[in-house]
C-alpha positions, -999 to +999 in steps of 0.1 A: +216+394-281+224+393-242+202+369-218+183+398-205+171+413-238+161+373-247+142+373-211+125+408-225+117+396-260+102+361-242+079+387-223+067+405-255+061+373-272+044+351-243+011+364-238+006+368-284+021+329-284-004+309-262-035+331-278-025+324-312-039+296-331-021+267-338-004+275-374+002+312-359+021+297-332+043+277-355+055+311-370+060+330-334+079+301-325+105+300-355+108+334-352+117+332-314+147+309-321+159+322-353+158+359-330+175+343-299+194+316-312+178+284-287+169+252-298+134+245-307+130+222-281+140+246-252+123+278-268+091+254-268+097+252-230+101+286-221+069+298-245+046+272-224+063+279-189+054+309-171+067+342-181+090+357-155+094+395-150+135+389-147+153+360-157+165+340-123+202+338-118+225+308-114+233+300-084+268+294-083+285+274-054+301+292-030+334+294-028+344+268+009+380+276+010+400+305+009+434+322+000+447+316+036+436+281+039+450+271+006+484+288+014+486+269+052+475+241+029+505+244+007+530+250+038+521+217+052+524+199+021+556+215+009+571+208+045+556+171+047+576+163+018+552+167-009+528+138+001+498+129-022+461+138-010+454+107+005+483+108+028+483+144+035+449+140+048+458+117+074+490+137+081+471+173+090+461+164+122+499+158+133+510+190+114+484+214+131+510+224+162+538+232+136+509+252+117+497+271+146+532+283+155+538+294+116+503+308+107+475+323+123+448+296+125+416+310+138+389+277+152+373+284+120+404+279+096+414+252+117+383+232+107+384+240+076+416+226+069+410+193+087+375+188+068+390+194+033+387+163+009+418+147-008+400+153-036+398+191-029+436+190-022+441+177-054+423+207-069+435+233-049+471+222-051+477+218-086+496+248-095+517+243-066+525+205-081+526+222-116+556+247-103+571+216-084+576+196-116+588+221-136+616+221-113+621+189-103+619+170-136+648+172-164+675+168-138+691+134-153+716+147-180+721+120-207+752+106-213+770+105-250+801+095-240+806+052-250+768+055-257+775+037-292+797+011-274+764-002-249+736-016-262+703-001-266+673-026-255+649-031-277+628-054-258+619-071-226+646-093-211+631-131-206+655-143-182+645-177-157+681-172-135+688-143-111+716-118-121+699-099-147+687-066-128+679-028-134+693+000-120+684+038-113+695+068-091+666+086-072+668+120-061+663+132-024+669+171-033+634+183-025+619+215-045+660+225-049+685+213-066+714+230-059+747+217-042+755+186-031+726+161-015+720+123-015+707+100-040+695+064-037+710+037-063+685+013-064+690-024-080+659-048-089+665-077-101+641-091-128+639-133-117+638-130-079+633-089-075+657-088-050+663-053-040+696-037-029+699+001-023+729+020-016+729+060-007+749+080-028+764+118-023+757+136-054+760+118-089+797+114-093+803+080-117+830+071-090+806+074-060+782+051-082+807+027-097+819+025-058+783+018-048+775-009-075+805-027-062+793-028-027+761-042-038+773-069-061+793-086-029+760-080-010+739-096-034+735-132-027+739-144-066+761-133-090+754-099-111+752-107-146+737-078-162+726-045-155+702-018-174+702+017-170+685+047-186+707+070-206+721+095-172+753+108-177+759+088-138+756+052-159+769+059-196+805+066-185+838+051-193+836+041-157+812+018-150+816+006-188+850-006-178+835-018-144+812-040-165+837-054-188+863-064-162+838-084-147+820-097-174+787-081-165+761-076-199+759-036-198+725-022-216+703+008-214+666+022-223+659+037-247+665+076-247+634+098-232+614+066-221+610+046-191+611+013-207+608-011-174+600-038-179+601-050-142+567-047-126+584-053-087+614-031-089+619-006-063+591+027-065+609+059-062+602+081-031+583+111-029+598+140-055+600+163-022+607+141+006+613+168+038+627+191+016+637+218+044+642+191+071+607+201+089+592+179+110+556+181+131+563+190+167 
């Protein structure tokens, strides 16, 4: 039954309910929800309330910000470097000149876009994340090769001297990962968290062997262990040789999960940081 025909039957039925005696009433009103399907507690409300000659609409919110806003929205975010909500709403204001040169931004739009929540960002941006991490994501190729000669680590390291540390390489490709582009090796170590990073061209096991070297005379104690997750960059015959030439313990995580167990170790940047090189005017 649709919700006008139950509006029509509640008509029928309204005026015959509140004449009825009491036991009549019992029977109108079992026979209203069996016909329309409502709880007995609602379909005792809507027999005692007044009958209505139409049954009143919802009234929907209407919808604040449009297809034009939402895709100036996405522009600035995209060429901000992908910032989160918070951030990108104290960024707008600086972006507006490079928006107005791109986009036609009527008073109106303009105002819009500067009084939308980070919460509404969230929301209104989410495919555009959902597209972004489908492509970003799944980049780090695991590594077979020695894998059976490191050792996996099973659990947290309790160390009390500095040495031990953690290493990972962190993209700065943007939305595209084709060619050549820079990557950060970062090094935490667990005792001190001491923090040494290094910028790498591309992923080659030489660049990073060459870049862990550079760090380890940098580092003002000696490296006595590193941990890596399972990229092809780390599990090599390179830096596995590089580890037991200078007697450096050489583990890694296990396959698929983070594992870190260091709460101060380096947080990677921003998955999109300037990806086209933009910058506000």
């Amino acid at each position: 039954m649709s919700h006008q025909a139950r509006w029509e039957y509640l008509k029928a039925i309204h005026a015959r309910y509140h004449d009825a005696p009491r036991p009549l009433k019992r029977k109108i009103l079992d026979e209203f929800c069996q016909v329309t399907g409502y709880h007995r507690k609602y379909a005792i409300r809507l027999l005692h309330g007044a009958a209505r000659s139409r049954p009143v609409p919802r009234r929907g919110r209407r919808a604040t910000y449009g297809v034009q806003l939402i895709s100036v929205l996405a522009a600035v975010w995209q060429a901000a470097g992908c910032p989160w909500s918070v951030r990108l709403k104290a960024l707008l204001p600086l972006w507006i000149p490079w928006a107005r040169q791109r986009f036609r931004l009527t008073p109106p739009l303009e105002q819009a876009l500067l009084a939308i929540s980070p919460r509404q960002m969230d929301r209104r941006l989410a495919p555009y994340k959902r597209r972004l991490k489908r492509r970003l994501y799944g980049r780090t190729k695991p590594g077979t090769l020695l894998k059976h000669h490191i050792p996996l680590r099973t659990e947290h390291w309790e160390v009390t001297t500095p040495g031990f540390t953690e290493v990972d390489l962190v993209s700065h490709s943007g939305d595209c990962a084709d060619g050549e582009f820079l990557h950060s090796l970062n090094l935490t170590d667990i005792h001190t968290t001491w923090v040494e990073t290094r910028a790498v061209m591309g992923k080659g096991q030489v660049g990073v062997q060459a870049a862990l070297e550079e760090i380890r005379l940098a580092l003002p104690f000696t490296l006595k262990g590193i941990d890596s997750d399972n990229g092809s960059e780390f599990i090599n015959a390179h830096l596995y040789r590089y580890c037991q030439t200078r007697a450096i313990q050489f583990t890694r995580g296990r396959p698929d999960q983070e594992g870190r167990q260091c709460p101060h170790r380096a947080e990677e940047l921003d998955p999109c940081p300037q990806a086209h090189g933009l910058r506000p005017l």
